[in-house]
MITI-578919 format. One record per residue: y, x, z of N, C-alpha, C in turn; residue in one letter; residue number from 1. Coordinates in steps of 0.1 Angstrom, whole numbers, always signed. Example, Ala and Ser with C-alpha at 12.3 -4.5 7.8 and 13.67 -1.06 7.14 Angstrom:
# residues 2
n.py, n.px, n.pz, ca.py, ca.px, ca.pz, c.py, c.px, c.pz, drentor, zalo
-57, +132, +78, -45, +123, +78, -33, +132, +78, A, 1 .
-22, +128, +71, -11, +137, +71, +0, +129, +79, S, 2 .
END
This chain:
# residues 63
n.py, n.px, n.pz, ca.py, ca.px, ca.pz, c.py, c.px, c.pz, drentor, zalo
+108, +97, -61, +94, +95, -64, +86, +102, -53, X, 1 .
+79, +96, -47, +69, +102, -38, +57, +107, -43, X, 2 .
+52, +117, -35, +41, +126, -41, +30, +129, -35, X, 3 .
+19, +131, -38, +7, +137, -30, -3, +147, -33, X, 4 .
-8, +149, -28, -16, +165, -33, -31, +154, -36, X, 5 .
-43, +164, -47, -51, +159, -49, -61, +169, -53, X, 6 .
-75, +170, -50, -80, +178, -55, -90, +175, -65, X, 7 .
-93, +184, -75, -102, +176, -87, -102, +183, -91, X, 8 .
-119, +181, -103, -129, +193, -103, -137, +181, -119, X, 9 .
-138, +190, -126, -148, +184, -136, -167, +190, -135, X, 10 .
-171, +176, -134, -187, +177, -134, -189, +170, -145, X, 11 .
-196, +182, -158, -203, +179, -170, -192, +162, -178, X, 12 .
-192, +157, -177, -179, +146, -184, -173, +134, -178, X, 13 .
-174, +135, -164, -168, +130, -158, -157, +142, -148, X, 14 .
-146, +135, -141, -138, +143, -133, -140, +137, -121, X, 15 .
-139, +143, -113, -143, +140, -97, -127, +144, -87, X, 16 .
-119, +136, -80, -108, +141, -70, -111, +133, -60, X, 17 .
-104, +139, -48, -101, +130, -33, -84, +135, -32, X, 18 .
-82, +126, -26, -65, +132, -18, -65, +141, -9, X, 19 .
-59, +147, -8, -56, +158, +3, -61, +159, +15, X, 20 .
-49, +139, +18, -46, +139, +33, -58, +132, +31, X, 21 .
-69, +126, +26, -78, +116, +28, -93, +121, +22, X, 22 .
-98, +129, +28, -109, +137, +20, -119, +131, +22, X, 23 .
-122, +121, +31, -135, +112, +30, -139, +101, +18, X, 24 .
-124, +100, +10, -124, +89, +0, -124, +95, -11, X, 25 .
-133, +98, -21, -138, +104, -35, -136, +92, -43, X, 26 .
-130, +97, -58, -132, +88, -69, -138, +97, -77, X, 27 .
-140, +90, -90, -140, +101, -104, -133, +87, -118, X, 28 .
-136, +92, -131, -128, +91, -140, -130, +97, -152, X, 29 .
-131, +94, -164, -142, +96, -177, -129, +105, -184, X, 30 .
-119, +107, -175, -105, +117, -182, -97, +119, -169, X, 31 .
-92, +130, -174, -80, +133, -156, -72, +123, -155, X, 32 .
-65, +114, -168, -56, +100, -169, -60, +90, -157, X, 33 .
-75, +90, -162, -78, +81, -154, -85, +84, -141, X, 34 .
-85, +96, -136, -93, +98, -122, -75, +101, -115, X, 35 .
-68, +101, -119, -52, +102, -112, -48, +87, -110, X, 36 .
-54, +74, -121, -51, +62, -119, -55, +59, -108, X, 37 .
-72, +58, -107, -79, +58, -98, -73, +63, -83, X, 38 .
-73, +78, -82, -66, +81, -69, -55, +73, -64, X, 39 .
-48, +68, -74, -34, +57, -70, -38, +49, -63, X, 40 .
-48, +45, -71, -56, +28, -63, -65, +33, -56, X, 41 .
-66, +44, -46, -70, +45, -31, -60, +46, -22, X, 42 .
-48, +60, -30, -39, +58, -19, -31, +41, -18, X, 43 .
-28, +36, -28, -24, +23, -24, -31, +14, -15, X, 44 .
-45, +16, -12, -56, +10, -4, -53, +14, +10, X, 45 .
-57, +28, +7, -57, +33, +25, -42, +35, +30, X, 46 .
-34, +34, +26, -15, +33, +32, -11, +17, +30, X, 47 .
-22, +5, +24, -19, -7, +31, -26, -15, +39, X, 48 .
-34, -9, +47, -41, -10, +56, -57, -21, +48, X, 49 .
-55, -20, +39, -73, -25, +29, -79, -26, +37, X, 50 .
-82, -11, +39, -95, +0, +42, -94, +5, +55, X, 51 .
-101, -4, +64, -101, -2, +83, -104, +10, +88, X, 52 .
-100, +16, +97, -106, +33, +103, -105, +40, +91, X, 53 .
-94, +44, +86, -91, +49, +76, -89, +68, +86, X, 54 .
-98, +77, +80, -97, +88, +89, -90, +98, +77, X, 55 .
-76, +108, +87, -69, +117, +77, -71, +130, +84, X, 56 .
-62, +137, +71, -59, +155, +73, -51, +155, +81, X, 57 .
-49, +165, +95, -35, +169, +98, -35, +178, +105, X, 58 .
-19, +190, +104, -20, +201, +111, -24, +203, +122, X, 59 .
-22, +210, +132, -17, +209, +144, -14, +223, +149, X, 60 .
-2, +224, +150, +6, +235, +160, -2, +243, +172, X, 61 .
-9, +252, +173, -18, +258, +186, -5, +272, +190, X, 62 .
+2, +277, +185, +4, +286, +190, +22, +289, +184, X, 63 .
END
């Protein structure tokens, strides 16, 4: 099973997350059930090329 990090935050009765690697793409969700569904159906968007100029997180090694 593949996995991904997400971050999420409740504002007043809604839940609010973005993915990790993808912080320009916000959802929310009227329960965590459903703002985790939601997140699915972005990452399935932006990893099948949907959603054009799709911009990500990534390390990078300096030293």
């Amino acid at each position: 099973m593949d996995t991904t990090r997400f971050i999420y935050w409740q504002d007043d009765n809604m839940w609010l997350g973005y993915l990790e690697e993808y912080p320009d793409y916000m959802t929310q969700g009227e329960s965590l059930e459903e703002l985790k569904e939601n997140l699915k159906d972005i990452y399935n968007d932006l990893t099948s090329g949907v959603i054009p100029c799709v911009r990500k997180v990534a390390e990078l090694e300096v030293a």
